[in-house]
C-alpha positions in Angstrom: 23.8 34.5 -61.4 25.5 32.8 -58.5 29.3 32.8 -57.6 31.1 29.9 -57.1 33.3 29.3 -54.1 36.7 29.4 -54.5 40.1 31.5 -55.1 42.9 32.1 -57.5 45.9 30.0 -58.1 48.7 31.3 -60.4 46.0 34.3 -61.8 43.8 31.4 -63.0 40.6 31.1 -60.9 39.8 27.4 -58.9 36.7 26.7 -57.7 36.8 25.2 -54.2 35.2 21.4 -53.7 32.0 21.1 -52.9 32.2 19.9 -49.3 29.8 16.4 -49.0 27.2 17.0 -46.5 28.7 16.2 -43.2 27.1 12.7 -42.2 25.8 12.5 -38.7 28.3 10.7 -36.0 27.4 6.5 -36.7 25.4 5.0 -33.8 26.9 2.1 -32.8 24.6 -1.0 -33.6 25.6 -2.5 -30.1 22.4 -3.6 -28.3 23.6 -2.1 -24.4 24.3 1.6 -26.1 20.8 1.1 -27.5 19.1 -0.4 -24.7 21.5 2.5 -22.4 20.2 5.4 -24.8 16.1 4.0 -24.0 16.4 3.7 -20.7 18.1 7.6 -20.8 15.2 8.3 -22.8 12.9 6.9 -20.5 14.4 8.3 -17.3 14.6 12.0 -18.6 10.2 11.3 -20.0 9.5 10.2 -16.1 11.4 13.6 -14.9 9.5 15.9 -17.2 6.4 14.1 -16.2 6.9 14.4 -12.4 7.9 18.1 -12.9 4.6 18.9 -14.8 2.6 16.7 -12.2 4.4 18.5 -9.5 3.6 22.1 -11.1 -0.1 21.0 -11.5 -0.2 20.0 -7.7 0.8 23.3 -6.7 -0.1 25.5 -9.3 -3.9 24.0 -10.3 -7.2 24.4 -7.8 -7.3 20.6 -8.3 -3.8 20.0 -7.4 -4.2 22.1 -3.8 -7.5 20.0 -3.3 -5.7 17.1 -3.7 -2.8 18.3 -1.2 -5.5 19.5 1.4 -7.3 16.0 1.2 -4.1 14.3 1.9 -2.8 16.5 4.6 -6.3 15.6 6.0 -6.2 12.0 5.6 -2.7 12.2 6.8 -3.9 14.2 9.9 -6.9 11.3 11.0 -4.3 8.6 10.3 -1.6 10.1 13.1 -4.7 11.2 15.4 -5.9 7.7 15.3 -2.5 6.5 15.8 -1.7 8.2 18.9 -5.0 7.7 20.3 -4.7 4.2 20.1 -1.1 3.9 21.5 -2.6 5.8 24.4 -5.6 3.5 25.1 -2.9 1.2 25.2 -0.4 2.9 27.6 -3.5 3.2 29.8 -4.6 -0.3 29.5 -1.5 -1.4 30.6 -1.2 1.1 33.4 -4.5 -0.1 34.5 -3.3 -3.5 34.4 -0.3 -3.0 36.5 -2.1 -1.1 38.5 -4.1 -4.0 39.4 -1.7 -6.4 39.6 0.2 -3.9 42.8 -3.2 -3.6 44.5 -4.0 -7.6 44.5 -0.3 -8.0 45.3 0.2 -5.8 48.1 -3.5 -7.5 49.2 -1.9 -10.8 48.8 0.9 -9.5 51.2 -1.5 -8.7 53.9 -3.3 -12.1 54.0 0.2 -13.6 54.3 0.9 -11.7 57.3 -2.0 -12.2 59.2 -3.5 -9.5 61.6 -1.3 -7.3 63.1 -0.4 -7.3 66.8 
């Protein structure tokens, strides 16, 4: 047997109305809340994927391989880097070198022989 909401009014007993299911707040149909509410959607997937990625780069044997390989890469690249910007230094050091030796040569053919 099951009891009916409600409560007495004047010793006679009234049964309370049946609340309608409460519907859930409309959507509005317009096509920038839609298109804002996807692109939310979308934003907040990317996030959770990058925070899984992340946690398999750190937390997987894989993922630290992966790290490793491209601190190594990483490691030739700036090697190679420096090494060529000092084969350069020292090319041009060589260079100006040169060009002080023949000028300073140049001065003492202008001068003639000393007295």
């Amino acid at each position: 047997m099951t009891e009916k909401k409600g409560h007495f009014e004047k010793g006679v007993w009234v049964e309370d109305p049946v609340a309608a299911p409460a519907a859930p707040p409309s959507i509005e149909t317009n096509p920038i809340d839609i298109r804002l509410a996807a692109a939310t959607e979308s934003v907040i997937s990317a996030v959770d994927d990058l925070a899984k990625a992340t946690r398999d780069l750190v937390a997987t044997d894989e993922g630290r391989k992966h790290i490793e390989n491209s601190v190594k890469e990483t490691t030739v690249k700036v090697q190679k880097s420096f090494d060529d910007i000092l084969a350069r230094a020292k090319s041009e050091v060589d260079k100006a070198k040169a060009d002080v030796e023949k000028a300073t040569a140049d001065m003492g053919k202008t001068r003639g022989p000393k007295k």
